[in-house]
PDB file of N, CA, C and O in Angstrom:
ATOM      1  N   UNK A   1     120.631 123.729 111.932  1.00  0.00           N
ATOM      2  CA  UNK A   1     120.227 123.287 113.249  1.00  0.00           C
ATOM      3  C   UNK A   1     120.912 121.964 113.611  1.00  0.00           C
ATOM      4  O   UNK A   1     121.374 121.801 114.740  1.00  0.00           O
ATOM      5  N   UNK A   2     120.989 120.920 112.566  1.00  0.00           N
ATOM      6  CA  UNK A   2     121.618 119.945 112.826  1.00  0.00           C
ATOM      7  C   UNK A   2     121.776 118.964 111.473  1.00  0.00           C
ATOM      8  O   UNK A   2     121.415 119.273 110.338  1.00  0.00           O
ATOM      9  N   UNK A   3     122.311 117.896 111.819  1.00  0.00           N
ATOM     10  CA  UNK A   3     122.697 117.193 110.497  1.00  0.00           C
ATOM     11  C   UNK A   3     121.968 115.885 110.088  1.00  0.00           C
ATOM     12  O   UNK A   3     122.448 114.889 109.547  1.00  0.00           O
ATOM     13  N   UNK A   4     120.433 116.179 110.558  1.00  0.00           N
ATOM     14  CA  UNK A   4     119.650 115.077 111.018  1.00  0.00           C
ATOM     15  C   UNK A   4     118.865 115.369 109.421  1.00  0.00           C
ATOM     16  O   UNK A   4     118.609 116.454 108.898  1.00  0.00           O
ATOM     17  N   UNK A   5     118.561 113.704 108.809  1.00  0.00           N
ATOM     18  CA  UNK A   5     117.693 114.354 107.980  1.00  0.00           C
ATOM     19  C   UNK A   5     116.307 113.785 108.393  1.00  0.00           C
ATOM     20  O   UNK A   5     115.998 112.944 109.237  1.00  0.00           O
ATOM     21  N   UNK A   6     115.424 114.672 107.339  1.00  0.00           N
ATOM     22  CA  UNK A   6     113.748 114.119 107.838  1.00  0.00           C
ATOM     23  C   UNK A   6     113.099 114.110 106.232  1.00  0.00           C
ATOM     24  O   UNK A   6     113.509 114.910 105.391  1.00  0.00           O
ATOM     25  N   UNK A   7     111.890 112.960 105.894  1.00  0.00           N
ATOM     26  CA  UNK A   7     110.932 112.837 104.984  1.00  0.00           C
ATOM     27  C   UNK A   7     109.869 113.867 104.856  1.00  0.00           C
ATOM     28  O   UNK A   7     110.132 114.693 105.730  1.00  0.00           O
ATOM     29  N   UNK A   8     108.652 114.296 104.125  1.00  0.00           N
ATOM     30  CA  UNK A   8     108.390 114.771 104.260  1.00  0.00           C
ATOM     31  C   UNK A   8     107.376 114.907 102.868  1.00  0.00           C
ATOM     32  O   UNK A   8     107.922 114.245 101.985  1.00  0.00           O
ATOM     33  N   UNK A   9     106.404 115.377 102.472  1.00  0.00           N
ATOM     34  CA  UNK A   9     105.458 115.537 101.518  1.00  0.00           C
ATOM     35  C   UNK A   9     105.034 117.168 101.132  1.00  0.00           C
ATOM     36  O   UNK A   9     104.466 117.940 101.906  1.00  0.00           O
ATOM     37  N   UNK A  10     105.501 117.497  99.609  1.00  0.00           N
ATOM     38  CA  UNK A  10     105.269 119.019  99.177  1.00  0.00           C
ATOM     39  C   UNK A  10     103.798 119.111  99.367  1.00  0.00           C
ATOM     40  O   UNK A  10     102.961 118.457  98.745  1.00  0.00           O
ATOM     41  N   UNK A  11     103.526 120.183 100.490  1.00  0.00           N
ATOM     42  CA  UNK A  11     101.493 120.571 100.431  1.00  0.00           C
ATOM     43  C   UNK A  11     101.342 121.352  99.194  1.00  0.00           C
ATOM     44  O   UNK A  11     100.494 121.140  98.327  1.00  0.00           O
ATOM     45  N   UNK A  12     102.189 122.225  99.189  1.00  0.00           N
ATOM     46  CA  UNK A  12     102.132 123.581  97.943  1.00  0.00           C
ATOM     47  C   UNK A  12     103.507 124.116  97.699  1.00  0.00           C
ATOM     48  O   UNK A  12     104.410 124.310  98.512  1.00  0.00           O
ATOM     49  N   UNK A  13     103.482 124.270  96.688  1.00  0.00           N
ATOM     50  CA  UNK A  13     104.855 125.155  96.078  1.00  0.00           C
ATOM     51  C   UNK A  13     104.260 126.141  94.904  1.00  0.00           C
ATOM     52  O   UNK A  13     103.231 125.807  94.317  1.00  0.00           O
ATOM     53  N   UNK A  14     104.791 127.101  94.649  1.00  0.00           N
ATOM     54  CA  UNK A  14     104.276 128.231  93.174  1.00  0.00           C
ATOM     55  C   UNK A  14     106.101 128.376  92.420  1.00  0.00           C
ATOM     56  O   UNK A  14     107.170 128.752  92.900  1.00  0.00           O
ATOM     57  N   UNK A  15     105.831 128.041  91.540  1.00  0.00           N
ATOM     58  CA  UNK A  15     107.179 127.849  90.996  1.00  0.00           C
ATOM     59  C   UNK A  15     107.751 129.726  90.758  1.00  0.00           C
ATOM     60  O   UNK A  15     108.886 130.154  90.967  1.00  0.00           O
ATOM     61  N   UNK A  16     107.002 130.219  90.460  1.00  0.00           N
ATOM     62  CA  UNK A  16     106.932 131.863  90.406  1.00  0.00           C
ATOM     63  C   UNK A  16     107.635 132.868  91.306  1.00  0.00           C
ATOM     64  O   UNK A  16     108.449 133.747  91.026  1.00  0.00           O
ATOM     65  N   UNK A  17     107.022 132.446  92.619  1.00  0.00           N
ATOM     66  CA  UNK A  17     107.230 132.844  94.055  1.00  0.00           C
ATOM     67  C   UNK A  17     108.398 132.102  94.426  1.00  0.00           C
ATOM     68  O   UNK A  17     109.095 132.899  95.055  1.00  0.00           O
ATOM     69  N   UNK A  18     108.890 131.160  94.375  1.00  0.00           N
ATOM     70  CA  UNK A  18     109.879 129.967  94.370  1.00  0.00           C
ATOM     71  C   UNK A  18     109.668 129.397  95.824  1.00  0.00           C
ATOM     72  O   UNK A  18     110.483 128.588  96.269  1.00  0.00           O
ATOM     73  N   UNK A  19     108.778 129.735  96.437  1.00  0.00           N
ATOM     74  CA  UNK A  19     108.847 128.780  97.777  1.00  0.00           C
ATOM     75  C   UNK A  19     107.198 127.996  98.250  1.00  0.00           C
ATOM     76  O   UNK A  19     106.021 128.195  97.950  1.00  0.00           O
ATOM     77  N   UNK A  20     107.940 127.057  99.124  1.00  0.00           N
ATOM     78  CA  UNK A  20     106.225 126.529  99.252  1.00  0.00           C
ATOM     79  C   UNK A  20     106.774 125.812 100.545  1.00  0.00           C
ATOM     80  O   UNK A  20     107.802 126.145 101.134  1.00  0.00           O
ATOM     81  N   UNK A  21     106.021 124.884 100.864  1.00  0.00           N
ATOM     82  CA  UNK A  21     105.670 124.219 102.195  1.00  0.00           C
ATOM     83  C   UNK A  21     105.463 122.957 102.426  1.00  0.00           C
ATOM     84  O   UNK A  21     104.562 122.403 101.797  1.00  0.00           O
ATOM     85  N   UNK A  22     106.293 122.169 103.436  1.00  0.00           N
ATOM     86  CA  UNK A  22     106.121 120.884 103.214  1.00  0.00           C
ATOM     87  C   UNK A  22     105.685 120.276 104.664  1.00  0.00           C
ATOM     88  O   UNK A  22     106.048 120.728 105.750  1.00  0.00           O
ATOM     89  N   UNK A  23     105.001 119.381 104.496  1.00  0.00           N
ATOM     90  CA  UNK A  23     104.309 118.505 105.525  1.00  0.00           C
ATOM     91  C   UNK A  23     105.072 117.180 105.898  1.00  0.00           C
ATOM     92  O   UNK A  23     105.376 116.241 105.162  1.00  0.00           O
ATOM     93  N   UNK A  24     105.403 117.443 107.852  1.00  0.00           N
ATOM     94  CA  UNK A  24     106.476 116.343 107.890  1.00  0.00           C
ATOM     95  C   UNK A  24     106.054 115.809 109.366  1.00  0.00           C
ATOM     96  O   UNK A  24     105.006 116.056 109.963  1.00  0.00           O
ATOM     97  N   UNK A  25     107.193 114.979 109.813  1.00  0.00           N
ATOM     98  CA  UNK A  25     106.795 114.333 111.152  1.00  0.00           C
ATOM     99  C   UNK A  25     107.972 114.465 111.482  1.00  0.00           C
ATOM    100  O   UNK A  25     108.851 114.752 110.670  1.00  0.00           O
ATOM    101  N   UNK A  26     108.240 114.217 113.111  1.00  0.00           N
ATOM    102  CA  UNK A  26     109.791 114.037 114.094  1.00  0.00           C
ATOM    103  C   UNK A  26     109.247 113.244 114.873  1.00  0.00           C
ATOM    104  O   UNK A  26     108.172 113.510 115.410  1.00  0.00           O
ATOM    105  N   UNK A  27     109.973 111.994 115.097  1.00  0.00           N
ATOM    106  CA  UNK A  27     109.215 110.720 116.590  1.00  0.00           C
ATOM    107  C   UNK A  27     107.657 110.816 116.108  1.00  0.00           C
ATOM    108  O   UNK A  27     106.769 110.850 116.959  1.00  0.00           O
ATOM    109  N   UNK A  28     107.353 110.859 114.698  1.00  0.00           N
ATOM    110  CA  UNK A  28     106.385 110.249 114.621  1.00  0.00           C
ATOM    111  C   UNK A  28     104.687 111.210 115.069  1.00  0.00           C
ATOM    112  O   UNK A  28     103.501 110.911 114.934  1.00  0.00           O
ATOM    113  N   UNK A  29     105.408 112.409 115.623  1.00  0.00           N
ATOM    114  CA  UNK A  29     104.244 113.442 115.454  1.00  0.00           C
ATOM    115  C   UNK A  29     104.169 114.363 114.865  1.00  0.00           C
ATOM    116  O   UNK A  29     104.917 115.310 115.110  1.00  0.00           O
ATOM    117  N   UNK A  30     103.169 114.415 113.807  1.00  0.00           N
ATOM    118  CA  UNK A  30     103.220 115.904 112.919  1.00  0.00           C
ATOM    119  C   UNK A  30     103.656 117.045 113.548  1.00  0.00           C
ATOM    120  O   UNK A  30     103.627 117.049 114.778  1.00  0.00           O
ATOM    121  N   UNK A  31     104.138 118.221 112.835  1.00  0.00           N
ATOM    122  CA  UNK A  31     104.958 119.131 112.971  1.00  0.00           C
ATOM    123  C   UNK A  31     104.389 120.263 111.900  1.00  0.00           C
ATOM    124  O   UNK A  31     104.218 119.994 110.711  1.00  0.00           O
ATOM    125  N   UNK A  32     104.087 121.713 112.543  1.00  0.00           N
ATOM    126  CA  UNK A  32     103.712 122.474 111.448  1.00  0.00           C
ATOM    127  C   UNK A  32     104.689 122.252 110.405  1.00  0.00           C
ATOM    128  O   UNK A  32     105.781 121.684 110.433  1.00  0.00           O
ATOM    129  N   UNK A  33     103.897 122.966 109.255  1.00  0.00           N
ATOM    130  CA  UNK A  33     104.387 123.005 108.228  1.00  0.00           C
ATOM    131  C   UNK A  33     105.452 123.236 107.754  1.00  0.00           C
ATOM    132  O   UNK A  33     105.251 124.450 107.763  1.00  0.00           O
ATOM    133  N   UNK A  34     106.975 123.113 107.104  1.00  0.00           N
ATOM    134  CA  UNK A  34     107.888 123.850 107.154  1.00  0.00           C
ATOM    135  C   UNK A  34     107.866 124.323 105.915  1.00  0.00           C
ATOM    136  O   UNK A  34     107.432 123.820 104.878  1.00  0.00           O
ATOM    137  N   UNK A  35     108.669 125.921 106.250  1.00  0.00           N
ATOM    138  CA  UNK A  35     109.024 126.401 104.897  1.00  0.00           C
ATOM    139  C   UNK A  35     110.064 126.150 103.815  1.00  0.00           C
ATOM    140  O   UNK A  35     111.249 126.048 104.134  1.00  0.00           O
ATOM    141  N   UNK A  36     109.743 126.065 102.777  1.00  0.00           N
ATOM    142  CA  UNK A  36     110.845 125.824 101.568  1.00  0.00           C
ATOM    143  C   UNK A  36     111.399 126.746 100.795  1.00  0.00           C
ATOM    144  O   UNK A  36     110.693 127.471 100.095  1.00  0.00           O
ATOM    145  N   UNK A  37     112.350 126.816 100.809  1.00  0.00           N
ATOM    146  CA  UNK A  37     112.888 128.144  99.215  1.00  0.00           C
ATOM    147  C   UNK A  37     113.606 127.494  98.212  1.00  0.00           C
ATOM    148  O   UNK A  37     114.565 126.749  98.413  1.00  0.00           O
ATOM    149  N   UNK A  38     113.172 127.760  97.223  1.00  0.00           N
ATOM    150  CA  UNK A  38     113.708 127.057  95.585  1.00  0.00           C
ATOM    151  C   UNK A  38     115.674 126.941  95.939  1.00  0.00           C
ATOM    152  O   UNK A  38     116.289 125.899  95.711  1.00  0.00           O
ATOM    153  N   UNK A  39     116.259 128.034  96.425  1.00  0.00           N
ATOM    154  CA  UNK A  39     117.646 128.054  96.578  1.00  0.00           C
ATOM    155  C   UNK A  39     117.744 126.701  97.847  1.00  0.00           C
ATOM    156  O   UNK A  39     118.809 126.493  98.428  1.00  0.00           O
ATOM    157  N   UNK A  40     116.798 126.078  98.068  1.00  0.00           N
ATOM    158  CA  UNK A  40     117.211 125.250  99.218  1.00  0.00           C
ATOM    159  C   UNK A  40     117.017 123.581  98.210  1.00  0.00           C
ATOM    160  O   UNK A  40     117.611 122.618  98.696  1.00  0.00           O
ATOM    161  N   UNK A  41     116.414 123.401  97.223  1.00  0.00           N
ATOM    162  CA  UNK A  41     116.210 122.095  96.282  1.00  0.00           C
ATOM    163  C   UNK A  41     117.573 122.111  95.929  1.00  0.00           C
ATOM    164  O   UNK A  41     118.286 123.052  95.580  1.00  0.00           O
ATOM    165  N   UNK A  42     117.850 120.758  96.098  1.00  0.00           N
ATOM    166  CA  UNK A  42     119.024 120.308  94.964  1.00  0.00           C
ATOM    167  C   UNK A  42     118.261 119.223  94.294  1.00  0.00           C
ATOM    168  O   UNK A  42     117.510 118.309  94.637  1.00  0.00           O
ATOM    169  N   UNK A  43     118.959 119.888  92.763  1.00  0.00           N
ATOM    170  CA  UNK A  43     118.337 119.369  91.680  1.00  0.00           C
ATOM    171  C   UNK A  43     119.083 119.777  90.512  1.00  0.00           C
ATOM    172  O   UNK A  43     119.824 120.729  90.759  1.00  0.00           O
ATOM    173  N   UNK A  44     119.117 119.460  89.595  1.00  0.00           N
ATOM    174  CA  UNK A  44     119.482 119.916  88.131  1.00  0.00           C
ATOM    175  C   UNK A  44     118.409 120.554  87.432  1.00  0.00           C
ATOM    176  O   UNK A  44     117.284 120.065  87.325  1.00  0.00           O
ATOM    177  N   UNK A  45     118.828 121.828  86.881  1.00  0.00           N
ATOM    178  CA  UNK A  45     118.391 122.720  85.906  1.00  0.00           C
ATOM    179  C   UNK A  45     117.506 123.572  86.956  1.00  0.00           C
ATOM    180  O   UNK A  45     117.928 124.071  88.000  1.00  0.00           O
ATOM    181  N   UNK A  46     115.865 123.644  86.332  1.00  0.00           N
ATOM    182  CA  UNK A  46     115.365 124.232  86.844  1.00  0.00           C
ATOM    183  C   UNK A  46     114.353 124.288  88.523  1.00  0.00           C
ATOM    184  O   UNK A  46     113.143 124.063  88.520  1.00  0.00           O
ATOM    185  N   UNK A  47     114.977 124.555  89.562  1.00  0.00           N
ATOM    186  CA  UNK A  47     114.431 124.237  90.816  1.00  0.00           C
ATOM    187  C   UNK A  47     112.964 124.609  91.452  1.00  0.00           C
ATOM    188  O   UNK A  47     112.558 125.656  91.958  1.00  0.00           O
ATOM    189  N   UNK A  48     112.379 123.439  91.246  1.00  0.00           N
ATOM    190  CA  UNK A  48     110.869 123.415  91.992  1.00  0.00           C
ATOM    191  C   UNK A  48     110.384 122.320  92.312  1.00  0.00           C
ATOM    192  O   UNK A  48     111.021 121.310  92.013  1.00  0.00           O
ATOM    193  N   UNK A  49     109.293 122.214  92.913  1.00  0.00           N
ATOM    194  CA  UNK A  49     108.916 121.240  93.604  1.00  0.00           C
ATOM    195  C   UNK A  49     107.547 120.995  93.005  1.00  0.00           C
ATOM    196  O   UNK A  49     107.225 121.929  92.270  1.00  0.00           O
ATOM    197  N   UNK A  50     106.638 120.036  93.087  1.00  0.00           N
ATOM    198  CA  UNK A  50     106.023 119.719  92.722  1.00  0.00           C
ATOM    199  C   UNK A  50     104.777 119.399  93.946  1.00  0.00           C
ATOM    200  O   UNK A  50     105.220 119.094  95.054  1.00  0.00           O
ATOM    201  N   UNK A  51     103.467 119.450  93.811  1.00  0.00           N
ATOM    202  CA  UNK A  51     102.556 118.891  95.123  1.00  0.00           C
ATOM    203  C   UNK A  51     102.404 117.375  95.384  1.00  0.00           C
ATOM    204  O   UNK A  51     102.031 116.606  94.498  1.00  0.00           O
ATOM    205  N   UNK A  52     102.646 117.065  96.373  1.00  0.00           N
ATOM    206  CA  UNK A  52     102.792 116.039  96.740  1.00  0.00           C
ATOM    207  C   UNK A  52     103.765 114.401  96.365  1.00  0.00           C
ATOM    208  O   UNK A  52     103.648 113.176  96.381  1.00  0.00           O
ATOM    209  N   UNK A  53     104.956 115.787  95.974  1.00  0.00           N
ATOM    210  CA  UNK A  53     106.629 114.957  96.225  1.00  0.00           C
ATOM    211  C   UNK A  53     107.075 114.526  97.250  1.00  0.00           C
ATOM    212  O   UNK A  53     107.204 114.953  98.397  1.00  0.00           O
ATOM    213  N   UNK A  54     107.302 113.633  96.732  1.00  0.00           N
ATOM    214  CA  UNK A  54     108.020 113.068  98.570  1.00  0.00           C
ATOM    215  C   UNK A  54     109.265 113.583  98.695  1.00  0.00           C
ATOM    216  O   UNK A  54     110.074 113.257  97.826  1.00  0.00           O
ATOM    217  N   UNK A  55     109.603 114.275  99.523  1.00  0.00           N
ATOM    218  CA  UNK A  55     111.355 114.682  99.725  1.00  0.00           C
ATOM    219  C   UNK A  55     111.875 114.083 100.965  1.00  0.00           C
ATOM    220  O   UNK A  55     111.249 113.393 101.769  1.00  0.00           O
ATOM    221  N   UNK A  56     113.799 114.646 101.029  1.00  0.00           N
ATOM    222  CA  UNK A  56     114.347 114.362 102.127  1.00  0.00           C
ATOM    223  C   UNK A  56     114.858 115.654 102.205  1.00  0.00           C
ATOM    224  O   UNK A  56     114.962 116.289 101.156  1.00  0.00           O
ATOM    225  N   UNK A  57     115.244 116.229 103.410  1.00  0.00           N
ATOM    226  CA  UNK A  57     115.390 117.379 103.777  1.00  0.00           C
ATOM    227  C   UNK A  57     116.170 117.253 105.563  1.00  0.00           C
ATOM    228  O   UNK A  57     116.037 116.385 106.426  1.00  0.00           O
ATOM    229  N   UNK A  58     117.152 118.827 105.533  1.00  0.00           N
ATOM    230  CA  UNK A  58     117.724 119.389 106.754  1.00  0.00           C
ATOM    231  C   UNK A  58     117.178 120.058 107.230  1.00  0.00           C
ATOM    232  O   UNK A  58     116.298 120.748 106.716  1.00  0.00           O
ATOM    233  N   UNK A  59     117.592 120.073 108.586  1.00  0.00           N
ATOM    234  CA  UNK A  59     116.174 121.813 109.061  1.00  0.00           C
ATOM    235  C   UNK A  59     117.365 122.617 109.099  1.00  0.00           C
ATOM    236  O   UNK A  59     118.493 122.156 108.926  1.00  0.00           O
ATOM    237  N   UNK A  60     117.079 123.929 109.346  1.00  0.00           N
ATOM    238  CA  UNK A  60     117.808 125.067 109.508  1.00  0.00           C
ATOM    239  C   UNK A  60     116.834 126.074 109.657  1.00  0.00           C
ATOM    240  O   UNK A  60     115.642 125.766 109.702  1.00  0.00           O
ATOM    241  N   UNK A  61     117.250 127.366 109.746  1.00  0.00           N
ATOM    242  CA  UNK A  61     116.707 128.380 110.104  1.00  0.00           C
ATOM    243  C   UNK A  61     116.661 129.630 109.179  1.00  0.00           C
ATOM    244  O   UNK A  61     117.694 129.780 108.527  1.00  0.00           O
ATOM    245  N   UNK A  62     115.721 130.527 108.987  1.00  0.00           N
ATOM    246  CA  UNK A  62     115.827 131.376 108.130  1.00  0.00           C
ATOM    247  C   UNK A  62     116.331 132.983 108.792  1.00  0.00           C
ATOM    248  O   UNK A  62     116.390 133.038 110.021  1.00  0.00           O
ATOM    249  N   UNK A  63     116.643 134.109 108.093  1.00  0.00           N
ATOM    250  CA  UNK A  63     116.975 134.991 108.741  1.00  0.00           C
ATOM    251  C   UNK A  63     116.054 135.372 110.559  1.00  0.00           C
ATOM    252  O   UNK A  63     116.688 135.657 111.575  1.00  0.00           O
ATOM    253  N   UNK A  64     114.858 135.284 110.501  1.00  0.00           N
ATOM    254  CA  UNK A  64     114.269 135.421 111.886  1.00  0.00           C
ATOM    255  C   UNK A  64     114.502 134.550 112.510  1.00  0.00           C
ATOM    256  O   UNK A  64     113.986 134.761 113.608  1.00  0.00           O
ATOM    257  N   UNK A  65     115.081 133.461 112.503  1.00  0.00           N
ATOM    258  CA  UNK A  65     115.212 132.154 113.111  1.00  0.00           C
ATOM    259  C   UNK A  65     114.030 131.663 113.451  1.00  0.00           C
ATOM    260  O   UNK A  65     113.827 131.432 114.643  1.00  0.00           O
ATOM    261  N   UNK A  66     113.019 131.406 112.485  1.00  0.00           N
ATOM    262  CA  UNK A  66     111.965 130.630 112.225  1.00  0.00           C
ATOM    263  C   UNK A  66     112.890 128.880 111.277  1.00  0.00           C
ATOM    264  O   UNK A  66     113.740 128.783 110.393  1.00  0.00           O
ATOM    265  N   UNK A  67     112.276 128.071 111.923  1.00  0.00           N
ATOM    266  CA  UNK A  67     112.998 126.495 110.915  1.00  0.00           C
ATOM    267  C   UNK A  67     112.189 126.941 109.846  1.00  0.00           C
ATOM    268  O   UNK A  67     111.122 127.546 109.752  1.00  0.00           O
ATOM    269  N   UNK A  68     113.206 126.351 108.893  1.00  0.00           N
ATOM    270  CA  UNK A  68     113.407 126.402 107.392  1.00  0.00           C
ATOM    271  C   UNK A  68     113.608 124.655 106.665  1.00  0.00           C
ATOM    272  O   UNK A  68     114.178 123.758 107.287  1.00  0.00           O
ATOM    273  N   UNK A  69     113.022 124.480 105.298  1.00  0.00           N
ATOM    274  CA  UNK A  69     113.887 122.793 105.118  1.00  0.00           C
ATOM    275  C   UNK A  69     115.250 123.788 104.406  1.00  0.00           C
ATOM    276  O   UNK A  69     115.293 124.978 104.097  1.00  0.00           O
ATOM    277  N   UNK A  70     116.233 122.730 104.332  1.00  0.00           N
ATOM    278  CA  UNK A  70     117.491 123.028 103.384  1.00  0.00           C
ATOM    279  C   UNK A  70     117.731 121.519 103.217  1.00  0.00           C
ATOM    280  O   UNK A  70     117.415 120.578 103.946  1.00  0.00           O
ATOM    281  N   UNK A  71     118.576 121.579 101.690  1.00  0.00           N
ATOM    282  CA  UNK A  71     119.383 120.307 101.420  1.00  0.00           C
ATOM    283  C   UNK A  71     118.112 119.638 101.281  1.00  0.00           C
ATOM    284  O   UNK A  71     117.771 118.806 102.122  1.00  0.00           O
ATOM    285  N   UNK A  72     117.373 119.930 100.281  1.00  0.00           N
ATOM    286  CA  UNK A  72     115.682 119.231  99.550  1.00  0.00           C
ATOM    287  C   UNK A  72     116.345 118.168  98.952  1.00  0.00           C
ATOM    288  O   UNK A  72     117.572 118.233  99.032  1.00  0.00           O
ATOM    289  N   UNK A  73     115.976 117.403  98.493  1.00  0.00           N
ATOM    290  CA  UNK A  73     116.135 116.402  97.906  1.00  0.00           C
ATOM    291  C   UNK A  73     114.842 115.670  97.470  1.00  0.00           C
ATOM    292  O   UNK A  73     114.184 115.167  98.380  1.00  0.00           O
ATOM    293  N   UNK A  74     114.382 115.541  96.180  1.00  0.00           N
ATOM    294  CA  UNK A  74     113.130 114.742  95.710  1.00  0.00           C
ATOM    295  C   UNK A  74     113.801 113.415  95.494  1.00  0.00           C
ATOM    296  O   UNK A  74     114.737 112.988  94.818  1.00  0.00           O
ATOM    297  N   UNK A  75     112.673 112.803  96.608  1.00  0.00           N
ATOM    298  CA  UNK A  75     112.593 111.142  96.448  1.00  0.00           C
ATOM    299  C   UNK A  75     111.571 110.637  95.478  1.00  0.00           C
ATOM    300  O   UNK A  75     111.524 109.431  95.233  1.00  0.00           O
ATOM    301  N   UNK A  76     110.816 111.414  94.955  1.00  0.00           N
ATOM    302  CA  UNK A  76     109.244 110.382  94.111  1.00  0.00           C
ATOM    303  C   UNK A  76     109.029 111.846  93.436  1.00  0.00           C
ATOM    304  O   UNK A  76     109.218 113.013  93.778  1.00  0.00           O
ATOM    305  N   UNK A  77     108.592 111.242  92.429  1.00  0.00           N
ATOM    306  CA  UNK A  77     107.711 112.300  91.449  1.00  0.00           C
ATOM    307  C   UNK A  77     106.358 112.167  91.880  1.00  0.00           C
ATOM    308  O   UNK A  77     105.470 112.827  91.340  1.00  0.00           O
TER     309      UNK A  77
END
């Protein structure tokens, strides 16, 4: 969607399922939830997220063109 990044806090992830959901803001007003997929973390070795990681993240879109995060990035354990 664009090359903007945004913060954001893991609500839930299932390492199993490999995707989960993160809680974020734009200008400062919450924003449903967005979705995550394990192929979207960069990280070394094994990719998951943890509840209530702080990340940085891209939006993009998933096949229905529903927003998606991509380009995860964990800031805090």
């Amino acid at each position: 969607m664009s090359d903007e990044k945004f913060t954001g806090v893991v609500v839930w992830f299932d390492a199993k399922l490999g995707y989960g959901f993160i809680v974020w803001e734009k200008d400062n007003v919450p924003q449903k939830d967005l979705f995550v997929h394990f192929s979207d973390v960069v990280c070394e070795g094994f990719k998951t997220l943890i509840k209530e990681q702080k990340v940085s993240f891209g939006l993009g879109v998933n096949k229905h063109g529903d927003p998606k995060a991509v380009e995860v990035h964990i800031l805090k354990h």
